[in-house]
N, C-alpha and C positions, 0 to 999 in steps of 0.2 A: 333535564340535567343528564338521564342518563342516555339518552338518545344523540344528546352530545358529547358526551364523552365517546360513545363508538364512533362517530364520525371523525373527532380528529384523534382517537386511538387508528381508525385506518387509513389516516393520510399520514401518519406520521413517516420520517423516512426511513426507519427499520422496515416497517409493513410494508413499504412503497418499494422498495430495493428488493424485499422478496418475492415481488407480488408484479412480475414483468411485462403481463398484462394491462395492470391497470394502470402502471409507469406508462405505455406506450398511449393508453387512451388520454390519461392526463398531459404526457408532451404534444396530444395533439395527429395520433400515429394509429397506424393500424398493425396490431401484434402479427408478425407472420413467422413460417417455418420455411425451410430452404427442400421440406418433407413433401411441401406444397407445388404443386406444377408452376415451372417459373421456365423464361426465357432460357437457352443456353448459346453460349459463345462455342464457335466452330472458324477453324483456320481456312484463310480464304485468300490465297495467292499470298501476298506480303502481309496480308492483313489481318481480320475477321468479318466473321456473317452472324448476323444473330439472329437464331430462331424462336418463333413463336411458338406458344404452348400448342395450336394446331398443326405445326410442322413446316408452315411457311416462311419464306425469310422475311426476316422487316427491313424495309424500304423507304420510311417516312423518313425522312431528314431530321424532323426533330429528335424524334427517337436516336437516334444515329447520333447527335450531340449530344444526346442525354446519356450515352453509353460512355463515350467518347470522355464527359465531365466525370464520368466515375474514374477514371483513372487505375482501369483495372491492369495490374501487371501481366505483359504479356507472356512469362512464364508460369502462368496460373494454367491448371487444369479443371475437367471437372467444373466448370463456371457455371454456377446458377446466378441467375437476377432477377429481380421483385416483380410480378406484373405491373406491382402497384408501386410508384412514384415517393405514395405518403408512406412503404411500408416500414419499420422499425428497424429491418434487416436488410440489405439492398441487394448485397450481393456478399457469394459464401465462394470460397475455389479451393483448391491444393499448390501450394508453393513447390517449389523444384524439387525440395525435401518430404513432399508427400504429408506435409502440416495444414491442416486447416487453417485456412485464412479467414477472414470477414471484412465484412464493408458494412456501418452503420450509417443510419441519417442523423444528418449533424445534431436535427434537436434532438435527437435521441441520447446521445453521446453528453449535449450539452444538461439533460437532465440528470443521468447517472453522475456525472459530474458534481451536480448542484447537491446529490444524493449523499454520492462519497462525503461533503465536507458535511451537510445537517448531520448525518450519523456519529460526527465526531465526538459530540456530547455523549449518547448513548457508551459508545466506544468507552471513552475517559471513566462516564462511571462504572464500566464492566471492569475497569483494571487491578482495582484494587481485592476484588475476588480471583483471577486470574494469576495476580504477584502473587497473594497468600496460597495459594493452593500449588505455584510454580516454588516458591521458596519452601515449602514443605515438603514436598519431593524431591527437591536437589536434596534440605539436608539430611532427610532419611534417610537417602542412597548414600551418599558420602560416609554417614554415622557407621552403614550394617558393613560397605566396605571396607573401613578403616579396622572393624571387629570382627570382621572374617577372615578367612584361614585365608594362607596366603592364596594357592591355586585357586581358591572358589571364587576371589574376588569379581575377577572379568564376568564372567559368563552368569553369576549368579545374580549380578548386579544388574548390570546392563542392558535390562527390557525395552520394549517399544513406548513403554512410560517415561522413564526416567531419562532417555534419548531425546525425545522431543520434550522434555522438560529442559533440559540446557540448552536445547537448541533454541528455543523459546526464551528465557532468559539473556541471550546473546542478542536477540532481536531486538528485544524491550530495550537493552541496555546501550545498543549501536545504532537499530535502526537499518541492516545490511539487507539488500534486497535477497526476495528467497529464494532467488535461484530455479533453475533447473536442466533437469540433463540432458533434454535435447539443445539446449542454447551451449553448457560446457562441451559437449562434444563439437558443436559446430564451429563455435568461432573461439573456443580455447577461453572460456571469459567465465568468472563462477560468481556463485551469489553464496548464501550462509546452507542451502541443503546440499550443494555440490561442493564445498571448501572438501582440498586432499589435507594430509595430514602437513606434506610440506608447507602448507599456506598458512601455518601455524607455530609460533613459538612459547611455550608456559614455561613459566618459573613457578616459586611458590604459591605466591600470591596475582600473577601477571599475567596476562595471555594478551600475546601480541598476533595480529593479524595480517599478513602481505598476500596480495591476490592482484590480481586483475581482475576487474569488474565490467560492467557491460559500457559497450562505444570502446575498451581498449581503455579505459582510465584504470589507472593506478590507484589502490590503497591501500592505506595502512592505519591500522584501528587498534590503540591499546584499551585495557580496559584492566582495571583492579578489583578483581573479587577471590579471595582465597577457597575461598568456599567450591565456586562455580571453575576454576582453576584447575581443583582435585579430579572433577567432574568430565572436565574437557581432556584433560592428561588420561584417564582411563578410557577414555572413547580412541583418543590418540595410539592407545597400543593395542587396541584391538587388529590382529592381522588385515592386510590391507591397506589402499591408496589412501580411501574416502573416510576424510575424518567421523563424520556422524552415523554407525553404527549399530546393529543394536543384533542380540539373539532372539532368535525366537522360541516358541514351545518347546520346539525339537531341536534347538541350539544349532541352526541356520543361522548364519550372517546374513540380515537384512539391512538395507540403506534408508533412512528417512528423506521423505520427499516432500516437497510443498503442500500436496494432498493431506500427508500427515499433519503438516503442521496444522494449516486452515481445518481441518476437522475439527480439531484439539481446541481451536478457539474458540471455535462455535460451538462445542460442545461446552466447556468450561464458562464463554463467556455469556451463554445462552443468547447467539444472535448474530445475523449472516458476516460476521466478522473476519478479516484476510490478515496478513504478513504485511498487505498494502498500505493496511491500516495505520501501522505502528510508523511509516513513512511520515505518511498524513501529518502525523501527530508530531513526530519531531520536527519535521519541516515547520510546521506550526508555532511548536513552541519556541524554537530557535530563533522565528522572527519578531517575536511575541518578546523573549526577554531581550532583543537588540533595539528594539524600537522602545520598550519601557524606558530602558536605559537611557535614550536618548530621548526621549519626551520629558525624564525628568532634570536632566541637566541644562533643558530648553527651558524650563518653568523657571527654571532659579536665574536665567538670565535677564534682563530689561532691554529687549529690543524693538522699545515702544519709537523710535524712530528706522527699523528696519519695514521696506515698501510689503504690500501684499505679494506681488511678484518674486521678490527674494525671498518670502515668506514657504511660497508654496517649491519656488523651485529649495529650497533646504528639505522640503517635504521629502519633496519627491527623490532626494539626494539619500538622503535618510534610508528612503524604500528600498533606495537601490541596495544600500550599503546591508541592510538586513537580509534581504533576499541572498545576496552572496554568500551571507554567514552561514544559513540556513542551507546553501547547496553546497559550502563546503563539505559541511557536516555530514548531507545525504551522499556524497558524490555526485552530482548533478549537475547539467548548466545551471546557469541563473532562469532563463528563460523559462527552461522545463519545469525547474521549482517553485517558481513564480507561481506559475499556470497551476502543475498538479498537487503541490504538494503543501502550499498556505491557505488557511483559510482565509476568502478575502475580507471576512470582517474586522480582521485583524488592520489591513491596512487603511479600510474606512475610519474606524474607531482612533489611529494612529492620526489620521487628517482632520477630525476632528478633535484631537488632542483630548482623548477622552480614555486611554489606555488607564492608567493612577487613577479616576474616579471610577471608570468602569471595576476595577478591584477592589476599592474602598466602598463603592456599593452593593455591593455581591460577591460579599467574602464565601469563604469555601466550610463550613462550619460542620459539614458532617463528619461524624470521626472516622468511619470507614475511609471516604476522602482524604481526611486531613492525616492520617496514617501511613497510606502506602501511594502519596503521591506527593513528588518535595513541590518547594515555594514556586519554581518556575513552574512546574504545571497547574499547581493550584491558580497562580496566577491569567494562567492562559485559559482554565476554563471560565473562571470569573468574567473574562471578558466575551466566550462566547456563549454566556449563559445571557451575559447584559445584551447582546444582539439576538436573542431570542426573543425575547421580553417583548 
């Protein structure tokens, strides 16, 4: 018994996401570093030559189509590529902007993938320690602010805690990508750690959000929390463009960055958890209660004379129509949100018309749960607890 419990304690997919190694042995791949002697790409009249780790050029044809199907940008610098075919890493370069780039092997990508959605479970029960410990810090900063003198309030308040504690809170409760500052400088486009102060409107209780977001989409995100409100208005008047803020020791103005946030998670939530995460999740459950809703108005109808074919194509009509809801919400294509941001058991479960049992058999009963996370998530784990099973 106990011998089984550590084996699937170490395939689980928290262990398996930290553990990159043994991700690449089990897709099938050979773990490599770019540290490691690999091919480099060299400009070669209109074109390139690619040299071998002994210095020679390679001249095989195949080879040459196989470099060729990598689709490596020809403003890349720096081009390292895998000796090895099966490697997990393929190819690493520098973009015009001097940014690491990367090239993975598909199965590689398509495990991390399979990875990101198993974790969701794990995720969902980390949150409810995560809210409490995030809603206890908004309101004890809020509390000593509102009962401190006036001058001391900014500076005395406003730590590298209590910063990425709203910042966090705005995440959980939007869902906005996190951003970062080599993406805002480059193409003028912000996520939730790069938002300036103008991309921000509070009232009492209201904080409204206008930005640009990445691809050049538009959004706008209100949100009602009085509380988190106070929180966001004091970061707001701190001197400076960039809304999130914070002092440090020696009452330096520092900036919260994605780093900060992902830390924070993973420390709080005990587990390699992202910003990416919280997407995941709402993408998820967005389509999760679109498709309930629509499973259940399909139950109450009699369409025991409607064909299979019209059957499945209403399915699939269904999917579409959730999937859109779902990227509205993220900012997203339909496409993109499809792909990254739903769990597909969600829409398995949906075509089996199994969403309403799947909840009715695997209610959500823990109070920790059933506390700090409402009916639409409770709902959405329920069902991916039943595709566990």
């Amino acid at each position: 018994m106990a011998a089984s419990q550590r084996s699937s304690d170490q395939l689980s997919p928290i262990n398996l996401y930290k553990n990159a190694e043994k991700s690449a042995r089990i897709a099938g791949l050979r773990y490599v570093s770019d540290q490691q002697p690999g091919i480099r790409r060299q400009r070669w009249g209109r074109g390139f030559s690619y040299i071998d780790i002994d210095g020679t050029r390679i001249q095989e044809p195949k080879q040459k189509t196989y470099f060729k199907q990598l689709a490596i940008p020809p403003s890349w610098e720096n081009v390292w590529i895998c000796c090895d075919q099966n490697g997990h890493l393929l190819v690493t370069g520098r973009d015009l902007k001097g940014r690491k780039q990367y090239r993975y092997h598909p199965e590689w990508i398509s495990l991390r993938e399979q990875l990101k959605f198993d974790r969701l479970i794990p995720f969902t029960e980390a949150l409810p320690v995560l809210r409490k410990t995030v809603q206890s810090e908004i309101e004890q900063a809020v509390s000593t602010i509102q009962n401190a003198k006036q001058k001391d309030r900014t500076k005395s308040m406003l730590d590298k805690s209590t910063v990425i504690a709203a910042t966090v809170q705005l995440l959980d409760s939007t869902f906005i990508r996190i951003g970062n500052t080599q993406y805002a400088q480059a193409n003028k486009s912000y996520g939730l750690t790069t938002l300036k102060n103008k991309h921000v409107d509070i009232s009492s209780a209201d904080i409204d959000l206008h930005y640009i977001g990445k691809s050049g989409v538009s959004r706008e995100i209100h949100l009602q929390d009085a509380t988190l409100a106070k929180l966001v208005k004091r970061c707001a008047e701190i001197p400076g463009q960039t809304l999130f803020q914070y002092f440090d020791e020696e009452s330096h103005k520092q900036s919260v960055d994605s780093g900060d946030i992902n830390e924070y998670l993973q420390i709080v939530m005990n587990g390699p958890f992202s910003a990416k995460d919280f997407r995941t999740w709402g993408g998820t459950v967005a389509a999760t209660t679109a498709l309930l809703e629509k499973e259940r108005a399909r139950n109450k109808e009699t369409d025991k004379q409607t064909s299979v074919k019209s059957k499945k194509n209403r399915i699939a009509s269904d999917i579409v129509e959730a999937v859109k809801v779902a990227a509205k919400q993220l900012g997203n294509r339909p496409a993109t949100c499809r792909k990254y941001y739903i769990h597909p058991a969600i829409f398995k479960t949906y075509e089996a018309k199994g969403l309403a049992q799947a909840i009715d058999r695997y209610p959500i009963e823990e109070d920790s749960l059933a506390s700090f996370l409402d009916i639409e998530e409770r709902n959405t784990l329920s069902v991916l607890r039943a595709n566990q099973l």
